[in-house]
Each structure stands twice: as structure tokens, then as C-alpha cells.
N, C-alpha and C positions, 0 to 999 in steps of 0.2 A: 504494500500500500504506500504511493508515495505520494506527499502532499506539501504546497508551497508551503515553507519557511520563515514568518515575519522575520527573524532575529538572524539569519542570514540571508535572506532575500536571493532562493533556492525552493525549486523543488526538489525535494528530498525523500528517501526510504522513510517509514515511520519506524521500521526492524522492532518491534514490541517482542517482550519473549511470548512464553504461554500466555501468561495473563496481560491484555494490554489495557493501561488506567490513561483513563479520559477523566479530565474536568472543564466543565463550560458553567461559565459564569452565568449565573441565573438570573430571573427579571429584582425587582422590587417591584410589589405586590400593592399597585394604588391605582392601576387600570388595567384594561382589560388586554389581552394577548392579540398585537395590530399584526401584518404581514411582514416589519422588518423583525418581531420575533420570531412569529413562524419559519423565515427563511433562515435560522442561526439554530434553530433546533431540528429540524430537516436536516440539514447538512450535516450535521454532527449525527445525526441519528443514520444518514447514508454510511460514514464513516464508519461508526457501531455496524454494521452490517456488513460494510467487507471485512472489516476484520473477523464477524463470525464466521462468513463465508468462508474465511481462509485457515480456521482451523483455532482461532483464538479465542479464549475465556475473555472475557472485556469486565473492566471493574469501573464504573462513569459514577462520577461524583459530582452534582451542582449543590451549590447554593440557592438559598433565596433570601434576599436582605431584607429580611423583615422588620425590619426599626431601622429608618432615617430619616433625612431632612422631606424628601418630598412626598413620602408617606405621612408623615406627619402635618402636614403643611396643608394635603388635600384632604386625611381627614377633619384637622378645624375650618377649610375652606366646606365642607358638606354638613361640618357639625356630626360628626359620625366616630365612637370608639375607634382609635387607629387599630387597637387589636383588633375589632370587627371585621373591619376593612381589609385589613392584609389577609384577613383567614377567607374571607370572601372570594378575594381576585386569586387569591392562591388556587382556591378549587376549580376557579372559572379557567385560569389557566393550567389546572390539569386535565379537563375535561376538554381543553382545545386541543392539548398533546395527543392526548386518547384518541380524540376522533379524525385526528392527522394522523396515527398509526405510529408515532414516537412513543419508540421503546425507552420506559423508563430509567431514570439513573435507579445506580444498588444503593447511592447516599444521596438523598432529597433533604439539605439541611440549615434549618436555618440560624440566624444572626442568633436571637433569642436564647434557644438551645443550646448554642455553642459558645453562649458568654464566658463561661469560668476556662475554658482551654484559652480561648480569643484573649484574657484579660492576661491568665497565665502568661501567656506568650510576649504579650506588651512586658509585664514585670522583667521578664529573662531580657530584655532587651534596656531596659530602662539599667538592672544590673551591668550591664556588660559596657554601660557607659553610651550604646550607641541611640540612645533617646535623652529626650532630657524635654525638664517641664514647664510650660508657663503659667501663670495666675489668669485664670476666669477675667475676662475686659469688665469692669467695672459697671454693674447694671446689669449685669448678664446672671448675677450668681443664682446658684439654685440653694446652694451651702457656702459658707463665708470663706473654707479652705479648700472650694473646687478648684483644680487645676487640668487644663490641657496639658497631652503629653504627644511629642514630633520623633519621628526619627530623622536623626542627623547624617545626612546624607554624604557630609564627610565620610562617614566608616562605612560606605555602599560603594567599594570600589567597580562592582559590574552596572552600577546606576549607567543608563545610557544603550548598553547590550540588547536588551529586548526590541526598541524600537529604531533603534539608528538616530535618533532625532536630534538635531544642534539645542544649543539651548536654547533659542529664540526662536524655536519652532515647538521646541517645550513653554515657551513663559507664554507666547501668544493663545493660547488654548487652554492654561492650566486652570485658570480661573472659571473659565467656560464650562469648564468638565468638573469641576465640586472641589477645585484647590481653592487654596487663600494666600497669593503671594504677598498681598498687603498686610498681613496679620505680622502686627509689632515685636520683635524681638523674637522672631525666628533665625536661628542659622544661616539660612536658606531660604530665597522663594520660593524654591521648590519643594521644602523637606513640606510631606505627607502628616497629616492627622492620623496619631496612633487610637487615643481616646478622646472624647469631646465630656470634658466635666462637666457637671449637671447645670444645669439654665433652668431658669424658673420655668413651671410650664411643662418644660419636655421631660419626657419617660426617664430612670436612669436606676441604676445596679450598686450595689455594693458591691468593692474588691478591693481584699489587703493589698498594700502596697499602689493604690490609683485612687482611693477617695470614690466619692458616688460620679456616676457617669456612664459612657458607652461608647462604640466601638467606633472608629474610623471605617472607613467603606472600604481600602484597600485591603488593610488587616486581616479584613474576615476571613477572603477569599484565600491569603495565606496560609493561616492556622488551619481553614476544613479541610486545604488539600491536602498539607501535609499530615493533617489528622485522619484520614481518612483512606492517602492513597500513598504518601510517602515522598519524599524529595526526588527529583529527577524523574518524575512521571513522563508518560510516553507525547500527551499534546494536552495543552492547554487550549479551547475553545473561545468565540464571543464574536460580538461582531468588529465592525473595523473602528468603531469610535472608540473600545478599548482598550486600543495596543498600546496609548499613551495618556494620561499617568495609569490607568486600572494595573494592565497586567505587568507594566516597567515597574511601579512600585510592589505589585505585590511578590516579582520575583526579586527584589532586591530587597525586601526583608525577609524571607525564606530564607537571601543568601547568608546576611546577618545571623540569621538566628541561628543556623546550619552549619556555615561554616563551609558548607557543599554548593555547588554550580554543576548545573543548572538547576532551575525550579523545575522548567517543561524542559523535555528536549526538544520539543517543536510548539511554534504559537502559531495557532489556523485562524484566521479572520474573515469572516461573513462580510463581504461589501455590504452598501446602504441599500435600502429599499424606502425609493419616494416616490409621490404624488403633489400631481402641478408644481412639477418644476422646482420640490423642495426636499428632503429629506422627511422621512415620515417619524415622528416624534411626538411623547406625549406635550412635552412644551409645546410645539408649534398647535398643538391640536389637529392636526390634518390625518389622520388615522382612518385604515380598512379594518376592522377590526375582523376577525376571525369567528369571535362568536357570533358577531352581527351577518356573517356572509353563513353560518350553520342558523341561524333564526329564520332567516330570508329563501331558506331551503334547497344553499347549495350545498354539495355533493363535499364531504371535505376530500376525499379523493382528488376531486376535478381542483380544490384548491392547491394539495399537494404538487398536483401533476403541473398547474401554474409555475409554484414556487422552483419545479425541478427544470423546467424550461431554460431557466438563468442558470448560469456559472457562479458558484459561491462567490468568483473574485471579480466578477462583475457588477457595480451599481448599475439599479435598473430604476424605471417609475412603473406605478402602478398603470394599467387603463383596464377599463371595462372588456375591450376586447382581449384583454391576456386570459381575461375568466373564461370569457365564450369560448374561445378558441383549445383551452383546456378544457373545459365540458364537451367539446366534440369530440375531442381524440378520445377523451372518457368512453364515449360510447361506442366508437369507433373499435378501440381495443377489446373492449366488454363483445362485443358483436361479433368481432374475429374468433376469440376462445370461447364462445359459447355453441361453436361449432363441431362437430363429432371427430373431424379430421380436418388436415389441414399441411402447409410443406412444413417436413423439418424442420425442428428448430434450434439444432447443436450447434450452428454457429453464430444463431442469435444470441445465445447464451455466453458462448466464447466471447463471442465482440460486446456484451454488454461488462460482461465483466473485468475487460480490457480497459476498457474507457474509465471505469469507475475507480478504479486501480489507481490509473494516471490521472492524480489527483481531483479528484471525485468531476470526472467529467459529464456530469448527468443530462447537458441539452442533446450533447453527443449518442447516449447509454437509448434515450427517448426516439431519436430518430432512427438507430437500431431497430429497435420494435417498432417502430412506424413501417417500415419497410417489408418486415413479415408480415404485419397488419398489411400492407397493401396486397401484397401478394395472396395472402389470404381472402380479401375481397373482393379481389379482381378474378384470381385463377383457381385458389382453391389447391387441395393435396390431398393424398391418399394417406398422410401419416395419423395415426391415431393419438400418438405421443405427443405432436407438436402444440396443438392448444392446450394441451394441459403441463407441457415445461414450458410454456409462456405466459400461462396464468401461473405457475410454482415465481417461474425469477422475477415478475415483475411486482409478486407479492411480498420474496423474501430478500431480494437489495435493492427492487426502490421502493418497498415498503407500500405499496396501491394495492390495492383490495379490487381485482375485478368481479 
């Protein structure tokens, strides 16, 4: 299986032993699962499929950051328990997984859960000198000895590794993306939020050695992997907005705390997925929502079959016609294997399997089977075998349901 390489900008072998560990960075849970999520669990979920194809045990570990700034922000914007809210969109978006045929992670886990490791882990870093604290900004307190705590990106000698990025292509975005270069008497603009001391108002945890508060957003995704799958796992997943800071800082305190390089051996990135000409995002609001497109009584197959049309490494926009024209090959396909006989199909099988190989080439894997589908339409076969290894492979690696 080999897949593009953010941190060498290479496609490369993914070489997993028996067991290959996947982590893909999960949503935060304050709306509903649009199509640039669907296309980043898709993919990954293609991934999980050759590898089982190829003979591997697969160990996939997400997150879900269940307590943060915009979860919290859009519960008091609806007047709604934030716990409510995040148990809500959680189920909504597991039931959007389900009915897209994404095979579940073995670790579903979240922020909440994972406090006392997450908190652990900041303490062993605060020890080791390579964090250090600041006093709660005046007005802010939730407790009169809350403190923030950063890691110091001085003692992160691989800072930089993951993304390639200068540092004026890091300050231009950090802000944008949930940094604080302007927060006073930092190290670094750039150094990362370990813990966020308590603020009036907001949710927060007891932990010896941090005072009341809660986690940073990079952190999390640190400690569950290594908690879960172990240092120098086989790829780290997500989409392309977070190769920089998400997964640059989260493997750069893995390395900290570790001592060991790499975090992933490989980081896979989901291009963007937008509509009119913008990036599809819950800030901007411009969202297809997934559950709204299963309400409205499309097929989530024929959505799948959409999302698999693009190239992971491809930004695409959404249109209307991408649906249509995925609902017809739906039935198209459905119509071919629903027939008694039909030609061959060992080297539809060969050739799809080739493509997906070379890193997950699935617009390619699709017109494959377009092809036996034609021929099947058009001429037809005496093979008894072929519609039914055409309904097996396009059920078991690109995961559609005919």
C-alpha cells in the first residue's frame, strides 16, 4: 500500500507489519457531519480496506474532542448543555459513518475520558522543563491560582518536520487555526497550548501538579495515540487544514515526551471539499450536510460513490450534478450485478486493486468497474462468477453496498 507522504512530500510504501495502526483525527462534536468530513473518513476507511485486503490486522484509533472553545461557544450560542450537544452530534455522526459503510475505529475516544492520561502527560513535560506556565490574563480567572501551561518549542528540535513550512507560513495561519501568537509572555509565537486554566464560565478538571482547567487541542490527539497505539505508528490521518499546527505540534510533543521520532511514519491529508467557490466549513456556514442529503432520501451509497469520484489529494467543490451523476452509476452498477451472468471479472479485480494500492486511486478503481459495467450492458457474458466478484470487490474495498 503506498500513499503520499506530507513530511517528505513522496509517495511512499506504508510497509505496516501484521498489525497496521491508523489514527485520524476526529470531528469536535457541535454540528452535524458536512461532505468535507465525509471525504477524510472515506478515505481513510479505503485505506483500512487494503490493508485488510492485503492480509493485515488494522488497529485505527480516533478521537473526538469533546470539550472546546467552539463547542462551547455554540452550545451558549443555542442555550443548550455542551454535554448534550456533543453526545448528540457524536451519535449523529456515527450514524452518518454507519450509513456511508465506514468501518469503525477499535479506539472511539474522547477528550473527557482521556483527561487524567492527557493531564498526566502535560505534568511529565512540565517536569522535564520543556513546558513552563503562565498566570490566567487578569479577568479571565475561574480560580485566583489558574494558570496556562505552553510547551516550549525550544526543546522540539523536529518542530518544523511534519509540514515543511517557513515560519511565516506558520505565523500567517496560526492564529486562524486556534493559536495565540499574541498571548503575552510566551516563549514563542508559536509555542502550543498545553492546558487552558479555568475561566469563569467554562467547564474545567482537577489535576495534581496543573491546578483546575483542561486540555489544549493539540495534546489530546498526542497522548490517545500514543495511548492507545504507541509511538511511530504506521499513518496518521485528517484532512489538509491539519498538517499545520494540528498534527506539526502534536508530533512534536510525542517527540518530547518520547524521546523517539517519528510520531507517524507517514501523515495522509484529505484535500478540501467546497461549495461556491469557498471551502466548506462550519464557520463559513456553507455546508452539505450528510445527514440532510440521508433525510432528503438519498442513497448514502450514491453519496459514497460521489465522495470516491475525487482523488483524496484533490480539492474539489461540491455541485448538484456530482450527486446525480453518482446516483446513476448507483444504479447502473446495481443493474449490471443483478444479472445471472455476465464477462469475467478477474481482471476487474486485479486492476481495481492496483489503483487503490497506488495510493488510494479510487476515480481511477471506479472507472474500472465502469467498464465491466459497460460491457455488461451493452454485451453481456456467459460467466456466472462475474457479477457476483463484482458485487464481492466493490462491496469489500470500496466499501458500496450494491
Amino acid at each position: 500500500m503506498r500513499l503520499f507522504d506530507t513530511a517528505s512530500d513522496e509517495v511512499r510504501p506504508t510497509s505496516p507489519g501484521p498489525v497496521a495502526r491508523l489514527y485520524v483525527c476526529g470531528i469536535t462534536p457541535y454540528d452535524a457531519t458536512h461532505l468535507g468530513h465525509a471525504a477524510t473518513y472515506v478515505t481513510f476507511d479505503l485505506l483500512q480496506r487494503m490493508w485488510l485486503d492485503a492480509g493485515h490486522d488494522v488497529h485505527y484509533a480516533q478521537n473526538v474532542t469533546d470539550v472546546d472553545d467552539p463547542l462551547l461557544e455554540r452550545a451558549e450560542r443555542d442555550g443548550q448543555d455542551w454535554r448534550v450537544l456533543a453526545a448528540e452530534q457524536i451519535q449523529l455522526f456515527r450514524d452518518d459513518m454507519t450509513a456511508l459503510r465506514v468501518l469503525p475505529p477499535d479506539d472511539y475516544v474522547g477528550v473527557v475520558e482521556s483527561l487524567p492520561a492527557i493531564a498526566a502527560d502535560i505534568v511529565r513535560l512540565l517536569d522535564a522543563g520543556a513546558a513552563y506556565r503562565l498566570p490566567v490574563p487578569d479577568g479571565e480567572h475561574g480560580t485566583a491560582t489558574a494558570t496556562d501551561v505552553y510547551l516550549d518549542l525550544g526543546k522540539a528540535p523536529r518542530f518544523g518536520a511534519v509540514s515543511g513550512w517557513t515560519r511565516e507560513q506558520m505565523l500567517a495561519l496560526f492564529a486562524e487555526r486556534g493559536g495565540d501568537p499574541d498571548r503575552v509572555g510566551k516563549r514563542d509565537e508559536l509555542d502550543p497550548l498545553l492546558w487552558r486554566g479555568e475561566r469563569a464560565g467554562e467547564p474545567a478538571w482537577d489535576h495534581d501538579g496543573l491546578g483546575r482547567g483542561r486540555p489544549g487541542w493539540h495534546v489530546e490527539c498526542t497522548s490517545i495515540a500514543l495511548q492507545h497505539l504507541g509511538m511511530s505508528f504506521d499513518v496518521q490521518g485528517g484532512g489538509s487544514d491539519l498538517v499545520f499546527p494540528h498534527h506539526e505540534m502534536s508530533a512534536v510533543q510525542a517527540q518530547v515526551l518520547t524521546g523517539d521520532w517519528p510520531f507517524a511514519r507517514c501523515y495522509s491529508h484529505q484535500a478540501m471539499v467546497g461549495l461556491d467557490g469557498e471551502k466548506m466549513s462550519k464557520s463559513r456556514g456553507n455546508l452539505v450536510l450528510v445527514s440532510r442529503l440521508r433525510a432528503d432520501g438519498v442513497d448514502p451509497m450514491a453519496v459514497r460513490l460521489m465522495l470516491l469520484a475525487h482523488h483524496y489529494r484533490t480539492d474539489w467543490f461540491y455541485s448538484d450534478g456530482d450527486l446525480a451523476a453518482a446516483q446513476a452509476r448507483l444504479l447502473r452498477w446495481r443493474d449490471a450485478v443483478d444479472r445471472p451472468t455476465g464477462p469475467a471479472a478477474d481482471g476487474t479485480l486485479a486492476g481495481v486493486r492496483d489503483l487503490l494500492t497506488d495510493d488510494l486511486d479510487a476515480p481511477h478503481a471506479l472507472a474500472s468497474v465502469d467498464r465491466w459495467v459497460h460491457d455488461q450492458l451493452t454485451r453481456g457474458g456467459d460467466d456466472p462468477e462475474g457479477p457476483r466478484l463484482v458485487r464481492l470487490l466493490v462491496d469489500a474495498l470500496l466499501g458500496v453496498a450494491l
